[in-house]
N, C-alpha and C positions, 0 to 999 in steps of 0.2 A: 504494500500500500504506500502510494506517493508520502512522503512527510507534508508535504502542503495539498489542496486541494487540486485538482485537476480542473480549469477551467470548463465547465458543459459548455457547449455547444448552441444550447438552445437561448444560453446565458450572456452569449459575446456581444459585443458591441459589434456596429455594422465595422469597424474595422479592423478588431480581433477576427474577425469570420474572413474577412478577405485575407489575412494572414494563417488561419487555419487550410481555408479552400486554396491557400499554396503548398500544403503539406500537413494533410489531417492526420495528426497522428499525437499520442502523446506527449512526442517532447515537445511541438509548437504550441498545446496544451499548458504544457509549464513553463514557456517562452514567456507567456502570455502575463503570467504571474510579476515578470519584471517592470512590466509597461510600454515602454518604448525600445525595448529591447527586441522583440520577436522579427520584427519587420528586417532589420540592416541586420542582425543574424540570419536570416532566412536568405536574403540577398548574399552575403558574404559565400555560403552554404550553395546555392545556386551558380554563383561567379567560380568558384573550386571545380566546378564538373565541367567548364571549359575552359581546363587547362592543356597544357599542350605533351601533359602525362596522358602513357597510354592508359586507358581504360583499366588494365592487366596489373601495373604498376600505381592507379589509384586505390583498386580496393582491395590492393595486397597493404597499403599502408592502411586503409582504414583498420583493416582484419588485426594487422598486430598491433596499430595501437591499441582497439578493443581488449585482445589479450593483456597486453602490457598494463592496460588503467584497470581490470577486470569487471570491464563493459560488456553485461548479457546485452545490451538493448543494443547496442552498436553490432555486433556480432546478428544478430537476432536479423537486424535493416541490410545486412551486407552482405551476409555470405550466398542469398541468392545471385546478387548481383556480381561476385566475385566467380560465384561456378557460371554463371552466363557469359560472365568475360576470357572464358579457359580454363583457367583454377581449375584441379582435381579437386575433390577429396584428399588424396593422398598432399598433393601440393599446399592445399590450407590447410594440415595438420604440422608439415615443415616451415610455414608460416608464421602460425600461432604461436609453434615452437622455437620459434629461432635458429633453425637448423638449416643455414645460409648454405651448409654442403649438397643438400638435398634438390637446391635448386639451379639454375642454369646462373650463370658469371652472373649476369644483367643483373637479375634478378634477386643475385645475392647481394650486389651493391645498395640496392634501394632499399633492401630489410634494413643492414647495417647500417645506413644512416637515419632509418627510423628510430632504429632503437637507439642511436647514439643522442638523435635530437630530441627521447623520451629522456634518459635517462640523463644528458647533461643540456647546459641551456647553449654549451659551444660544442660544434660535434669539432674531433679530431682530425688533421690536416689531412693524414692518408685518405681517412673515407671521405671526406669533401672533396679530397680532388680526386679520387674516383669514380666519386656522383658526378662532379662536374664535367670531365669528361666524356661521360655514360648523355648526361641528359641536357649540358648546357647550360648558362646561367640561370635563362628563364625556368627550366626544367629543374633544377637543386632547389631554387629560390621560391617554385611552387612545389615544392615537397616538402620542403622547412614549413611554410606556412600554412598544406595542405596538413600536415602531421599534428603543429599546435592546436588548429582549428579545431582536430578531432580529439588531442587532449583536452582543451577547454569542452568541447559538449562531453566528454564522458566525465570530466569531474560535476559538469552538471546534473546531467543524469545521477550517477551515482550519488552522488550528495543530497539530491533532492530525493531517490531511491523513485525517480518516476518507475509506473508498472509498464512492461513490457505490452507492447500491441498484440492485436488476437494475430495479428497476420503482418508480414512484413508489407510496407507500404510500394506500390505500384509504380509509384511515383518515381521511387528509388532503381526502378529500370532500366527506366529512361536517361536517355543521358540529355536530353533538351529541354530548354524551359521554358 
């Protein structure tokens, strides 16, 4: 059970509901609790899915940040959309796990500097200039910020202990907005 209320639905103002009808689901629910916050987080959250990271390489990062913060509700939104984008089974368990041997070079650079830029606030020289390499200014620079983004909503989620959706959101398919 959320620690605060779950904004209903039936309750929003005409422009909580246009903020929900961008993504109904419980965490825009507890967006909603902040005030003026739901809206330019929603938009940030939307601007992130066109980046110039592959598909393959975004919701490998969401996946182990999820792991990494011990985000059900992030895992719960993602991992359809990760096995849509290629991802095994077998691959989002080497994922999750951080078993960077498991998976192809690419591939292992990008875990690595997830976890680098979970677990310190400066990743280390090697793995930045590996990533950079790998994916280019633009490309490290929206991994860095694609990575925080999803540490800040799973310490919100979590914190807030919102309840998980009956069903991942549809929404989350799609990669347009």
């Amino acid at each position: 059970m959320a620690r605060l209320p779950l904004r209903d639905a039936s309750a929003m103002s005409d422009a909580e509901a246009a903020q929900y009808a961008r993504l109904p689901v419980n965490l825009t629910r507890a967006l909603l609790a902040t005030g003026s916050c739901a809206e330019p987080f929603l938009d940030l959250g939307f601007a992130l899915r066109r980046t110039s990271l592959s598909v393959r390489h975004y919701e490998m990062a969401i996946l182990r940040v999820a792991r990494l913060s011990g985000c059900a509700y992030q895992r719960m939104q993602h991992l359809q959309p990760a096995l849509n984008a290629g991802w095994s089974e077998a691959d989002i368990e080497a994922i999750e796990n951080g078993q960077w041997q498991r998976l192809a070079a690419p591939d292992a650079i990008v875990l690595r500097l997830v976890d680098e830029c979970v677990a310190h606030p400066r990743i280390a020289d090697p793995s930045f200039k590996r990533a950079l390499a790998l994916l280019g200014e633009r490309g490290v620079a929206e991994l860095i910020l694609l990575t925080g983004f999803y540490m800040m909503t799973a310490r919100f989620l979590e914190g807030l202990d919102v309840d998980l959706d009956a069903q991942p959101s549809p929404r989350l398919l799609s990669y347009e907005n």
